[in-house]
Chimera marker file (.cmm) of the C-alpha trace (Angstrom):
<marker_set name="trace">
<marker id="1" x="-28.854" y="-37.037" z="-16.455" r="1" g="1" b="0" radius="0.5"/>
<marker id="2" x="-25.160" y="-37.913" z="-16.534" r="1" g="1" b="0" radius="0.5"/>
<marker id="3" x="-24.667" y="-36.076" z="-13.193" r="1" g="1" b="0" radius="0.5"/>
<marker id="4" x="-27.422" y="-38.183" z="-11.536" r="1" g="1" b="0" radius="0.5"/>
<marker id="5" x="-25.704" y="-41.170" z="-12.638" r="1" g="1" b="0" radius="0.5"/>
<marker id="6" x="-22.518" y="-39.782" z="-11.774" r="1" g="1" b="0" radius="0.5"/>
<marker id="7" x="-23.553" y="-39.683" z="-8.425" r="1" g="1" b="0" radius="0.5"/>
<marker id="8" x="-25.484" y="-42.798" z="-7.851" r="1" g="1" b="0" radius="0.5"/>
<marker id="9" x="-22.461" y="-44.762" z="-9.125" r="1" g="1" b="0" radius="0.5"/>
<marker id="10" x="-20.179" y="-43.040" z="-6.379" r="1" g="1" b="0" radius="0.5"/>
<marker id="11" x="-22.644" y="-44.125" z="-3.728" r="1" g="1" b="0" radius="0.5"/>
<marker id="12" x="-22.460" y="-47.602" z="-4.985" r="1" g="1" b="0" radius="0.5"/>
<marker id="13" x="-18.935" y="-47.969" z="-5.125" r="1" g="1" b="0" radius="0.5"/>
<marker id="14" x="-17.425" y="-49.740" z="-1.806" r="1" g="1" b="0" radius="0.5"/>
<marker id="15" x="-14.839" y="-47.772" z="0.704" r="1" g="1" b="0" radius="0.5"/>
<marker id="16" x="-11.328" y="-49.679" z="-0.325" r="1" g="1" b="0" radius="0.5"/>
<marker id="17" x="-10.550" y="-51.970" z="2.286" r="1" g="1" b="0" radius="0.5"/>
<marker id="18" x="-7.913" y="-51.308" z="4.767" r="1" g="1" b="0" radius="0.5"/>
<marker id="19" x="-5.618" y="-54.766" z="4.772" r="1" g="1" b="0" radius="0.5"/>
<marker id="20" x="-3.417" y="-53.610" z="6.948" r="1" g="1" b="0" radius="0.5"/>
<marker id="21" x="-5.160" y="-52.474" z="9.719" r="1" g="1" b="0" radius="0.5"/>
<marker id="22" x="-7.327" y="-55.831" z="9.305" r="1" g="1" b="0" radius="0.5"/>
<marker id="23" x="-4.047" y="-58.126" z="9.037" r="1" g="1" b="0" radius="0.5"/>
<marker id="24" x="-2.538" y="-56.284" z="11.922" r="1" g="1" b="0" radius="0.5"/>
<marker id="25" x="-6.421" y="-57.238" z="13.986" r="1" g="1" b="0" radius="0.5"/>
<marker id="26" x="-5.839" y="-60.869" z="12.605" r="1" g="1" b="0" radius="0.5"/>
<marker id="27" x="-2.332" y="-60.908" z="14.148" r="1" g="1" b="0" radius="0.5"/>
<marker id="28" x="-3.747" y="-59.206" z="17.736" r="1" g="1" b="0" radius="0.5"/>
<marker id="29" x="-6.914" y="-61.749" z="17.394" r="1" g="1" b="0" radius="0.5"/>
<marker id="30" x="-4.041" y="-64.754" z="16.743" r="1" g="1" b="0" radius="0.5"/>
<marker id="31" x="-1.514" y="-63.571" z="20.104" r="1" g="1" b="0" radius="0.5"/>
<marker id="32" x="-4.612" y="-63.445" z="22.149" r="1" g="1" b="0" radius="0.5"/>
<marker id="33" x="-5.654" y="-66.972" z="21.423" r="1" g="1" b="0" radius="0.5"/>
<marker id="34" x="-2.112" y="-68.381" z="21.817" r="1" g="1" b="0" radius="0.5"/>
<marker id="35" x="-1.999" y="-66.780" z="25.404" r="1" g="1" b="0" radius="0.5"/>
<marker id="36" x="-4.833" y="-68.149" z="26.084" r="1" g="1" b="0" radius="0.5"/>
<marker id="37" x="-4.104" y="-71.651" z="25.060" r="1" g="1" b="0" radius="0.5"/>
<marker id="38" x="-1.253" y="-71.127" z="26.761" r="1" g="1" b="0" radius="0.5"/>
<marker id="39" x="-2.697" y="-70.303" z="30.076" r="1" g="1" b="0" radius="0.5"/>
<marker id="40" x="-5.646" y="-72.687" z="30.000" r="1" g="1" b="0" radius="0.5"/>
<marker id="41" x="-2.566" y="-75.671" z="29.539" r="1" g="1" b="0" radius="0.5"/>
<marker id="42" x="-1.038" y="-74.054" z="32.709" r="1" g="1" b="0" radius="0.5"/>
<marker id="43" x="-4.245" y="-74.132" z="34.045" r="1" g="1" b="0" radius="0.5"/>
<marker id="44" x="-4.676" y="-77.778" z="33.269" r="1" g="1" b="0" radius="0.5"/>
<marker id="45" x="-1.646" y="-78.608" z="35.087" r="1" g="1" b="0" radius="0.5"/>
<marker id="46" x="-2.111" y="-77.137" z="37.980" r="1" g="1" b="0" radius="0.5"/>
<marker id="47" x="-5.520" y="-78.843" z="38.001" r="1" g="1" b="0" radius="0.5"/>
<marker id="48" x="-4.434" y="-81.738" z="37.757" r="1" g="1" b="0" radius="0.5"/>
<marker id="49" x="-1.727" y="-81.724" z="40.183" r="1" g="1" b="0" radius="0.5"/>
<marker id="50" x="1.304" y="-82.387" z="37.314" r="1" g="1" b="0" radius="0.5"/>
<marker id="51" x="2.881" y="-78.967" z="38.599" r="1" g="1" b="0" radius="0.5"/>
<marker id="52" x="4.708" y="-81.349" z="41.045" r="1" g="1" b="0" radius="0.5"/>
<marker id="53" x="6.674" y="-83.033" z="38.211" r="1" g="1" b="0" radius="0.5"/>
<marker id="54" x="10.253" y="-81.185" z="36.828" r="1" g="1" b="0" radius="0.5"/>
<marker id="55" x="9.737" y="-79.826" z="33.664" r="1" g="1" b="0" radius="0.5"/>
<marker id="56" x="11.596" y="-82.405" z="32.016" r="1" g="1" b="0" radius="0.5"/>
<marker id="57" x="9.708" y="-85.053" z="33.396" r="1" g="1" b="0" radius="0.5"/>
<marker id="58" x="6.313" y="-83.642" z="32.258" r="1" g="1" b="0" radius="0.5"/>
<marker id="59" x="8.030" y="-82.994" z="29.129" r="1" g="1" b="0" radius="0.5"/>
<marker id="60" x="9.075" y="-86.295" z="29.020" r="1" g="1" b="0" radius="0.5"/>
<marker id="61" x="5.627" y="-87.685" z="30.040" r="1" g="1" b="0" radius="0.5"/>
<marker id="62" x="3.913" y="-85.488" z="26.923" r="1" g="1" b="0" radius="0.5"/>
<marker id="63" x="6.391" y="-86.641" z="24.673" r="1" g="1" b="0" radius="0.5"/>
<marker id="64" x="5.707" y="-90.586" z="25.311" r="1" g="1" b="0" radius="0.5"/>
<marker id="65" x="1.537" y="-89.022" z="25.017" r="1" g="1" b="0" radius="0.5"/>
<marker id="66" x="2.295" y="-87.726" z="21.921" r="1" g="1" b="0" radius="0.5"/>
<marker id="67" x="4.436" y="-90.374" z="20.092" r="1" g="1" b="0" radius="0.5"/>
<marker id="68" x="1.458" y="-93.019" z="21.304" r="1" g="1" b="0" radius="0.5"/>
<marker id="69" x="-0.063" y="-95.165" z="18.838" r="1" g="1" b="0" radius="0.5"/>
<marker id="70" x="-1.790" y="-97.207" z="20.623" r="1" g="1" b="0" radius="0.5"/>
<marker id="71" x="-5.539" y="-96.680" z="20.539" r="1" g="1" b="0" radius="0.5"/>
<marker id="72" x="-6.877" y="-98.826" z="23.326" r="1" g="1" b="0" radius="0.5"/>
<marker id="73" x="-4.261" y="-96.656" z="25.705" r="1" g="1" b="0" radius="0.5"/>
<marker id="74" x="-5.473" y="-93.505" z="24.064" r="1" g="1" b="0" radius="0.5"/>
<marker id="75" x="-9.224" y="-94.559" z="24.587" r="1" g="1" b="0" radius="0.5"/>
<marker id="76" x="-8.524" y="-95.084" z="28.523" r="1" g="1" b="0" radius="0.5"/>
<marker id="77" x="-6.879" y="-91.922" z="29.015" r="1" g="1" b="0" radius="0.5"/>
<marker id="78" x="-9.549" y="-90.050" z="27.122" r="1" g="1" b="0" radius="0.5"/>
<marker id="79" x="-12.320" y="-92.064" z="29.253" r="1" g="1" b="0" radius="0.5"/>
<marker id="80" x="-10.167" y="-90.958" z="32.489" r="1" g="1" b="0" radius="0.5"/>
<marker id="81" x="-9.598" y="-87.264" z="30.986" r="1" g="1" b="0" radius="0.5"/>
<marker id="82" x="-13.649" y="-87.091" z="30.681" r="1" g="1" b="0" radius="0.5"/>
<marker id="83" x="-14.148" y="-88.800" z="34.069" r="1" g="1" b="0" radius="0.5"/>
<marker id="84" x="-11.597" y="-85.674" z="35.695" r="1" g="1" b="0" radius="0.5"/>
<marker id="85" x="-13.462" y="-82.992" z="34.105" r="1" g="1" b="0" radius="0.5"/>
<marker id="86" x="-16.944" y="-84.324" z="35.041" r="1" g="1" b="0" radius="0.5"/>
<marker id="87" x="-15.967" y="-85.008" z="38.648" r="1" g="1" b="0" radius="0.5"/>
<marker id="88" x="-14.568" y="-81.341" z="38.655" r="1" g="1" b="0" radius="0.5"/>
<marker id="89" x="-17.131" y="-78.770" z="40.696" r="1" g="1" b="0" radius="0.5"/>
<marker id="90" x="-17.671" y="-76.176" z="37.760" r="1" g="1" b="0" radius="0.5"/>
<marker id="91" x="-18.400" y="-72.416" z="38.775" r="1" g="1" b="0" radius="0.5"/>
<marker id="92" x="-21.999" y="-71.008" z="37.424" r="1" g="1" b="0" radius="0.5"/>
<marker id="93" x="-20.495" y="-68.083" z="36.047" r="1" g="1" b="0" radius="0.5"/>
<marker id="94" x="-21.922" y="-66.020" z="32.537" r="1" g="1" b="0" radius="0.5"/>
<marker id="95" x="-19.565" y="-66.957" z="29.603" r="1" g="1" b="0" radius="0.5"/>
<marker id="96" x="-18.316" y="-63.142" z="29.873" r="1" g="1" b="0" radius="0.5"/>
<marker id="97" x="-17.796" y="-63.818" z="33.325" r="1" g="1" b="0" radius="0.5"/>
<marker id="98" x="-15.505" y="-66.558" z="32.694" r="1" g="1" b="0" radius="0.5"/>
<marker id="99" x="-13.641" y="-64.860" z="30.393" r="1" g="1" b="0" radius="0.5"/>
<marker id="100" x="-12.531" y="-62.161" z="32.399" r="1" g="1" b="0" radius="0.5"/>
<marker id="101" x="-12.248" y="-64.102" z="35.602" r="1" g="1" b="0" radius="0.5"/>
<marker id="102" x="-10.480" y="-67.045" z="33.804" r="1" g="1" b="0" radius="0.5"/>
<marker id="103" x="-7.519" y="-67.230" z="36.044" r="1" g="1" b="0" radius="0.5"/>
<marker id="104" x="-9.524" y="-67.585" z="38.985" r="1" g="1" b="0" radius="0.5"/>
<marker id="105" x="-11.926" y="-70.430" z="37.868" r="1" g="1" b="0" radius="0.5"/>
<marker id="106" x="-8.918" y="-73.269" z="39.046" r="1" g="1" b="0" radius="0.5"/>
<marker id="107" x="-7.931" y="-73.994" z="42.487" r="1" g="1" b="0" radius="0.5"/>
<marker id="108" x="-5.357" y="-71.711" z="44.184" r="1" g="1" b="0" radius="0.5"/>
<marker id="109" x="-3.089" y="-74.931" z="44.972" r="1" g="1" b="0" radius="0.5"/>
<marker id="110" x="-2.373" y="-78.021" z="43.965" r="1" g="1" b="0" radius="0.5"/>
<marker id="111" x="-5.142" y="-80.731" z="43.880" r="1" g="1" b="0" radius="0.5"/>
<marker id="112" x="-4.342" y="-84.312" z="43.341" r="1" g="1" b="0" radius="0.5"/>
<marker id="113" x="-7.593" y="-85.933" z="41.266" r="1" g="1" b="0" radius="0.5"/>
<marker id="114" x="-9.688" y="-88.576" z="42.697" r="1" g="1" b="0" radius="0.5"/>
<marker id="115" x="-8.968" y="-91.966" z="42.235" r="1" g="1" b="0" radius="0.5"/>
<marker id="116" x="-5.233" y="-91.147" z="40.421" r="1" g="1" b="0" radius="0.5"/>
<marker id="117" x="-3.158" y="-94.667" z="41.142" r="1" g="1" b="0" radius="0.5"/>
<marker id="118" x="-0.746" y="-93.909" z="38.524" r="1" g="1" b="0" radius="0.5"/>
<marker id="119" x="0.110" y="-93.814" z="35.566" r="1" g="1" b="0" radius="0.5"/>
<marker id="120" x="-2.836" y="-95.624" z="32.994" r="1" g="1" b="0" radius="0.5"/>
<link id1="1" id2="2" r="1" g="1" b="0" radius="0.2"/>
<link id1="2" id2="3" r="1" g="1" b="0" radius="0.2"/>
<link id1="3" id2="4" r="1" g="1" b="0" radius="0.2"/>
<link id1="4" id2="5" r="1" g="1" b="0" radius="0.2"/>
<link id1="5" id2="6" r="1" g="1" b="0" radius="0.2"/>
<link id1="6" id2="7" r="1" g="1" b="0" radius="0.2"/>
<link id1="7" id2="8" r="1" g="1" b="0" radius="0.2"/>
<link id1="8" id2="9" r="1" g="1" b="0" radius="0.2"/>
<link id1="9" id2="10" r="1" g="1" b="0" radius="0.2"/>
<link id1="10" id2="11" r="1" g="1" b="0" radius="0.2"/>
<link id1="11" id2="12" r="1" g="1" b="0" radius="0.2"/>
<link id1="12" id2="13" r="1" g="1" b="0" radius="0.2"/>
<link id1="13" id2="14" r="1" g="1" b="0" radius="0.2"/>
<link id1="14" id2="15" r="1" g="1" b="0" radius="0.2"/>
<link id1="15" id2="16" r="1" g="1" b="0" radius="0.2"/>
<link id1="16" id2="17" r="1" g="1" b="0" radius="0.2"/>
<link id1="17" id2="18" r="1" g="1" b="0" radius="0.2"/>
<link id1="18" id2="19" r="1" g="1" b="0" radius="0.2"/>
<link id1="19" id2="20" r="1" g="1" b="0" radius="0.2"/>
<link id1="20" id2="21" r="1" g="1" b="0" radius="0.2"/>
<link id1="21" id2="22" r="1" g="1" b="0" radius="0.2"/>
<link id1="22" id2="23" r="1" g="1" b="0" radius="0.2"/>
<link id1="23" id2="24" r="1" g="1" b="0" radius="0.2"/>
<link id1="24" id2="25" r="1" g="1" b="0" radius="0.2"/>
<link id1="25" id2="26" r="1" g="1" b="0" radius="0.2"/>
<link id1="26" id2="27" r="1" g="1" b="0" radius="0.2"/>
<link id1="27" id2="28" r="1" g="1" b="0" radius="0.2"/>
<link id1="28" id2="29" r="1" g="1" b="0" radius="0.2"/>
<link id1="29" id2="30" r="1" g="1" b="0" radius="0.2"/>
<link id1="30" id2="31" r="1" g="1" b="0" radius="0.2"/>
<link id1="31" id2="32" r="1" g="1" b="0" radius="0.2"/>
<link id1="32" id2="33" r="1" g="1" b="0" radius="0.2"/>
<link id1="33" id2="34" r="1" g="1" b="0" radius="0.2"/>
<link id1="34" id2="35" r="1" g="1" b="0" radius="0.2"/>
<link id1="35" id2="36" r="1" g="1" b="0" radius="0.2"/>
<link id1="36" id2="37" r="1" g="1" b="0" radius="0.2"/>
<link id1="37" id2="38" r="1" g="1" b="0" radius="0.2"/>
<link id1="38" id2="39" r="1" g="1" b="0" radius="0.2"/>
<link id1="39" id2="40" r="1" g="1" b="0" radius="0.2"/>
<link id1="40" id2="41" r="1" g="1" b="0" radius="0.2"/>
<link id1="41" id2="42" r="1" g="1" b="0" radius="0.2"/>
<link id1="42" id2="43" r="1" g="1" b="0" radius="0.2"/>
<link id1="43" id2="44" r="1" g="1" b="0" radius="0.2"/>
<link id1="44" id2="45" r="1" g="1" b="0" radius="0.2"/>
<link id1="45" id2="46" r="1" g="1" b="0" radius="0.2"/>
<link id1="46" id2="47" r="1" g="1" b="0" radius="0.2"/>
<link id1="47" id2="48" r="1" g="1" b="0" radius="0.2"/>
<link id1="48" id2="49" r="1" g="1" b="0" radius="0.2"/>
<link id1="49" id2="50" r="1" g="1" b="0" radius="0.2"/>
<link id1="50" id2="51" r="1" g="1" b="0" radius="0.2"/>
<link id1="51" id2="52" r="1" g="1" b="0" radius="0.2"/>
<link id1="52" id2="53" r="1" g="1" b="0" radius="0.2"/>
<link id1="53" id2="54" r="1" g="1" b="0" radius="0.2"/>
<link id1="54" id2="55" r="1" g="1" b="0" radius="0.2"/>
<link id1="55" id2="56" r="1" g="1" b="0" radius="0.2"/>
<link id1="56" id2="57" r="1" g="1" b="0" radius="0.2"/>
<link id1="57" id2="58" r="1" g="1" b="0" radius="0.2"/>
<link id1="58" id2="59" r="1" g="1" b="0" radius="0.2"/>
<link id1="59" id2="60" r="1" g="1" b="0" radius="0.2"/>
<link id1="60" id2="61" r="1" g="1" b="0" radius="0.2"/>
<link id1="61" id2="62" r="1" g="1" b="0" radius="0.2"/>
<link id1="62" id2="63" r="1" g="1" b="0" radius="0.2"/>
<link id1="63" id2="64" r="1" g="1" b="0" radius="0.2"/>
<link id1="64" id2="65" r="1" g="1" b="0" radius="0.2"/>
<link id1="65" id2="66" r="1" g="1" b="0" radius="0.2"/>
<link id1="66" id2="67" r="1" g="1" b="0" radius="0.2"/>
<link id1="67" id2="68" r="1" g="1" b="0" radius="0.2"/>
<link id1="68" id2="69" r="1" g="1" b="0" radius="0.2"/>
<link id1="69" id2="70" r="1" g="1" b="0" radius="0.2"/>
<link id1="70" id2="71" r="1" g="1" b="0" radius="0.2"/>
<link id1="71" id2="72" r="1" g="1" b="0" radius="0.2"/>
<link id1="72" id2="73" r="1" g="1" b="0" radius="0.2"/>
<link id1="73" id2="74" r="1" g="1" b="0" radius="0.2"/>
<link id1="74" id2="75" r="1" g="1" b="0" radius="0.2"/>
<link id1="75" id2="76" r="1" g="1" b="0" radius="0.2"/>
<link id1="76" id2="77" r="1" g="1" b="0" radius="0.2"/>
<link id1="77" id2="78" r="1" g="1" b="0" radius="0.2"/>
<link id1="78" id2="79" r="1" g="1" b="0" radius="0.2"/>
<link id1="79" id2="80" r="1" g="1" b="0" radius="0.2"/>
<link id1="80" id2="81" r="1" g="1" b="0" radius="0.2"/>
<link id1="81" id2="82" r="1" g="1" b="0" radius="0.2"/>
<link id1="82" id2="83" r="1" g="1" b="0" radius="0.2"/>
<link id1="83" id2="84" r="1" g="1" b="0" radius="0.2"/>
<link id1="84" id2="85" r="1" g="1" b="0" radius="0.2"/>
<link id1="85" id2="86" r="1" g="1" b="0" radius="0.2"/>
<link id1="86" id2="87" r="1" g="1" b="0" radius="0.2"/>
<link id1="87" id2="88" r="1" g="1" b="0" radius="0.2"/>
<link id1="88" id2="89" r="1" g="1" b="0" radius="0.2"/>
<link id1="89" id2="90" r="1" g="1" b="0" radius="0.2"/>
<link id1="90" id2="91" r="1" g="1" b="0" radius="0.2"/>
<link id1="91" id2="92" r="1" g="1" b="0" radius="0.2"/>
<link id1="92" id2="93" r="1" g="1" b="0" radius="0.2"/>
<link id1="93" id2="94" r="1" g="1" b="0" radius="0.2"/>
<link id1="94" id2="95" r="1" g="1" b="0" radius="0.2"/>
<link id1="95" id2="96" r="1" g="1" b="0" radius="0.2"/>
<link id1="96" id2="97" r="1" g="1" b="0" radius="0.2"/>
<link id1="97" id2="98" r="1" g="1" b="0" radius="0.2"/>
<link id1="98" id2="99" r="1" g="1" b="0" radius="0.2"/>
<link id1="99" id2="100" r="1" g="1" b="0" radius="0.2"/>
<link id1="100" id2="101" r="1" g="1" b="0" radius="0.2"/>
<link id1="101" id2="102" r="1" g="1" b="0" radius="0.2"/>
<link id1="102" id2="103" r="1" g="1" b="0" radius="0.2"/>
<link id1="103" id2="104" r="1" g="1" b="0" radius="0.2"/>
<link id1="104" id2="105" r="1" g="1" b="0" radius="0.2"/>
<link id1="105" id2="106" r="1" g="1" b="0" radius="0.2"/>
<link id1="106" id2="107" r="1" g="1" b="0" radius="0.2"/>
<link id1="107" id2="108" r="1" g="1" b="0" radius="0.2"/>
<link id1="108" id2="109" r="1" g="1" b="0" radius="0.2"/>
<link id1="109" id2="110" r="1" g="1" b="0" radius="0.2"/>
<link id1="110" id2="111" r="1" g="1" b="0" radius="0.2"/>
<link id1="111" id2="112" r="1" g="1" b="0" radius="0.2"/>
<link id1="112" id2="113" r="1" g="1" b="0" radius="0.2"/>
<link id1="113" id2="114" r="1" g="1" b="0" radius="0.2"/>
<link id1="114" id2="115" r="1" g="1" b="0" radius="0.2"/>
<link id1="115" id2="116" r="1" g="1" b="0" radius="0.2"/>
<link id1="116" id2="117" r="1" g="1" b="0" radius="0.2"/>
<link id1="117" id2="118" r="1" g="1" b="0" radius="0.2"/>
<link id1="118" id2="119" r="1" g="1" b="0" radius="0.2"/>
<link id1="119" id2="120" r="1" g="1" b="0" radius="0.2"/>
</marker_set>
């Protein structure tokens, strides 16, 4: 009898877990979203034709985004963000299709977006 419980108390007991190979997944997992994020924002300005700004003057431009507090501003370039993305002709591809042909769902060039006056 003690054998038989011997045994059924080995088959309950769980395989240790491996952290490190699951932390080292985690960190592979957390590079491959950055890149992403990173691309998609490269992506985006491209898109939206800010490619033809220096570097510092997009940085600039962010910067003055970021430290904004006022909401009505924020509100109009969120309605004009939403307005750019819906005007956009968007490919009919199968999410796994867009995954691996990300890079190719923007335009090739530079495209200036409709109705852009300036700055809002």
């Amino acid at each position: 009898m003690l054998e038989y419980d011997l045994s059924n108390l080995e088959m309950l007991m769980r395989k240790p877990r491996d952290f490190d190979t699951e932390l080292k997944a985690l960190g592979h997992k957390a590079r491959d979203l950055k890149s992403r994020k990173v691309q998609q924002l490269g992506e985006l300005v491209i898109a939206t034709g800010a490619d033809t700004l220096t570097a510092d003057e997009l940085a600039g431009a962010l910067i003055v985004l970021a430290e904004t507090k006022d909401t009505k501003k924020m509100e109009a370039w969120a309605r004009r963000g939403v307005a750019f993305f819906q005007n956009r002709p968007r490919r009919n591809a199968k999410a796994s299709e867009r995954d691996h042909d990300s890079a190719q769902t923007q335009p090739g060039g530079t495209q200036t977006p409709s109705g852009n006056t300036g700055p809002a």
